[in-house]
Residue, then its C-alpha position, 0 to 999 in steps of 0.5 A: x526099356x527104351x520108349x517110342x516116339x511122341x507128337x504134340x503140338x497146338x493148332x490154331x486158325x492161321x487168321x484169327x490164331x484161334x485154337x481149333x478145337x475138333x481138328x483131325x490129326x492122323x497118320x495116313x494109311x493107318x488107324x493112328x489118329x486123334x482130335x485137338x481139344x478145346x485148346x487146340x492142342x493134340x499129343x500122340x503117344x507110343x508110335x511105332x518107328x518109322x516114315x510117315x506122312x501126317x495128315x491135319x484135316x477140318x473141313x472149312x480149311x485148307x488140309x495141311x500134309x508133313x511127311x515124319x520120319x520116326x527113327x529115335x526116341x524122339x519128342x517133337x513139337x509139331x504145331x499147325x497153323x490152318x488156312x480157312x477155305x470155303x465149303x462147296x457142298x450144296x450145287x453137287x449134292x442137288x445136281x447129283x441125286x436124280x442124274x441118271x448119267x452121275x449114277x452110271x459113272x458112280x457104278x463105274x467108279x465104285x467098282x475100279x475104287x473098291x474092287x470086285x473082290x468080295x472084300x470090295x462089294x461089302x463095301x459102303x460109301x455112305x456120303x456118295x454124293x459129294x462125288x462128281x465126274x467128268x470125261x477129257x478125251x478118253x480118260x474119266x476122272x473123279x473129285x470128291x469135295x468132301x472126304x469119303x465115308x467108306x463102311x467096310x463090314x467084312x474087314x470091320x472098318x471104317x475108313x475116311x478117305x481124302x480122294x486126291x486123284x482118281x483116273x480111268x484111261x484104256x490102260x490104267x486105273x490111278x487113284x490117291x489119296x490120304x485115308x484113315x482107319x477105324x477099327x468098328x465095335x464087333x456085336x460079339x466075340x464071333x464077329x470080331x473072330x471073323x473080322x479078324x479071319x477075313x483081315x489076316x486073309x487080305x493081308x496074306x498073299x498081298x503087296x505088303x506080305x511079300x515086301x515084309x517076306x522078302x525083308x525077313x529073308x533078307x534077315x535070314x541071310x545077312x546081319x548089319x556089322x560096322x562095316x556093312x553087312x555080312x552074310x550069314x546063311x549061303x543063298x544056296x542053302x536055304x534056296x527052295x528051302x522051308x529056312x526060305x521064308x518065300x518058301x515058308x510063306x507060299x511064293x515063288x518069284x520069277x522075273x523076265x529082263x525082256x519085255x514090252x512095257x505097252x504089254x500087260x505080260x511079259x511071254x511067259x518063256x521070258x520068264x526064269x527062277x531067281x538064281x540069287x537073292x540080289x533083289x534086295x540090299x540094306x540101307x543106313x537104316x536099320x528097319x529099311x532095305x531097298x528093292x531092284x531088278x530089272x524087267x518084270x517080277x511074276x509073283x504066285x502065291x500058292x497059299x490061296x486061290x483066286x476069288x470067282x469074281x477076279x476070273x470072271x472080270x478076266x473072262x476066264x473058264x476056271x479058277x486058278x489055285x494060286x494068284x498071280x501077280x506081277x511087280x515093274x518098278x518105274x525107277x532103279x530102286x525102291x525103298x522099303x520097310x520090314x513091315x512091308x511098307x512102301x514110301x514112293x507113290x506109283x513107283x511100284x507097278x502092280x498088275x495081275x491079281x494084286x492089282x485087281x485087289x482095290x480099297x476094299x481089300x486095304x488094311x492099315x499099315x499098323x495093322x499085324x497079322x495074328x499068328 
């Protein structure tokens, strides 16, 4: 049995070259993580392969960030050594509690950050006031001096979020950050069969279900051989079939080669079916595919409809039975994995139904739906 990549290292105080001990090493977006000791030294085991970005956080230093690609049986040596920063806590939190207008942009922000979904309202950030905002021209911003402390009770996590950019102008919301999971103690066996329910329903018909769909097609259609890949399922015998896994799993995809990027749809008589699956092509990378096309990707997945809410921020009169979403990539190809990841930040555009879908609906990447 081959076994999975380890991490160990040592991490110290870059002036003193003490070690630190309390340090937090985690890899981002997941709920991979651990502490250093009272020596300084962290070890990870049994990692999943892939690409990750590794985060090293304490607060009073400087945040250090490494991007690990995780492909072999690999053992490294990973050691860090922290640079001091000062902590800027006291001004914000005493400027911040009776200002009526940070309560206004705090109700602004909390609902483009963690969504109107109901997944989103649950939502908790226990340490708000390390929140500031400021308005330049039209675009509002965010900064957080401390890392957010985010409850999510209907998915039964608690995230750490280290806010890097938040930004509202009138076309865009942006936001960014490195953020870590961890999984909350159920009362009882009912909670932790819900948590589990509501989980797997923010991960079906997301961003990640469809990329993993599209790489289980792929697996479907083509295997790797010396010299490339070989097709072994013609596209026309599994089209619009149940062997499809985008029919298996509730999509349907279309795609428009002409449209105004300054419009938010694409006319809807622009838009076609796939007449082939040249979407998606494999890479040197046995676990990797890269994503093209050009235009814009209508998505509808036909496996759950609307939430309430997404029609009423819509102003719409009814609820649709599938959500609809649409997909523009800011570059030729997009590197992806068949677990749904993807590495390039705002590289995939989202609008529509996934997109309105914020932090509050966000699982970890080393999450698995339960079948």
């Amino acid at each position: 049995m081959l076994s999975q990549p380890r991490i160990d290292g040592r991490i110290i105080d870059s002036r003193t070259r003490e070690p630190l001990v309390g340090v937090n090493i985690f890899f981002s977006k997941t709920s991979m993580g651990t502490t250093t000791d009272e020596n300084g030294f962290y070890s990870f085991r049994n990692i999943p392969k892939g690409r990750y970005e590794m985060v090293v956080s304490m607060i009073g230093y400087k945040m250090d960030k490494v991007n690990v690609n995780l492909f072999e049986e690999d053992q490294l040596t990973m050691n860090f050594h922290l640079k001091p920063e000062p902590i800027k806590m006291e001004e914000i939190q005493v400027s911040s509690k009776g200002n009526k207008q940070w309560k206004k942009d705090y109700k602004i922000f909390k609902k483009q950050f963690l969504g109107t979904s109901i997944n989103g309202e649950s939502c908790r950030i226990i340490n708000e006031y390390v929140l500031s905002f400021k308005r330049i021209g039209d675009t509002f911003k965010a900064e957080a001096l401390q890392p957010l402390e985010i409850e999510n009770r209907r998915l039964g996590y608690q995230l750490t979020y280290y806010l890097d950019e938040f930004s509202i102008d009138n076309k865009y919301t942006k936001y960014a950050g490195e953020f870590f999971f961890v999984e909350m103690e159920p009362i009882n066996k009912r909670q932790a069969q819900k948590w589990e329910k509501n989980r797997k329903k923010a991960y079906l018909g997301s961003l990640r279900h469809f990329l993993a769909t599209l790489g289980k097609q792929f697996d479907v259609r083509f295997h790797k051989t010396e010299l490339g890949f070989e097709e072994k399922e013609n596209w026309e015998s599994i089209k619009g079939r149940k062997r499809d896994p985008l029919v298996e799993e509730g999509y349907t995809v279309l795609l428009s080669k002409r449209f105004d990027p300054n419009e938010f749809y694409a006319n809807e008589k622009l838009y076609r079916f796939l007449k082939n699956d040249t979407l998606v092509t494999g890479t040197i990378i046995d676990s990797e595919l890269e994503l093209s096309f050009k235009g814009k990707m209508k998505i509808i997945y036909h496996k759950e409809s609307e939430e309430n809410n997404y029609a009423m921020d819509r102003r719409q009169n009814y609820v649709q039975s599938s959500q609809t979403s649409f997909l523009v990539l800011k570059k030729g190809s997009v590197v992806f994995d068949k677990n749904g990841r993807y590495f390039e930040l705002y590289m995939i555009e989202q609008q529509g139904y996934n997109a309105w879908e914020r932090v509050g609906e966000r699982l970890p990447l080393d999450y698995y739906a339960i079948k």
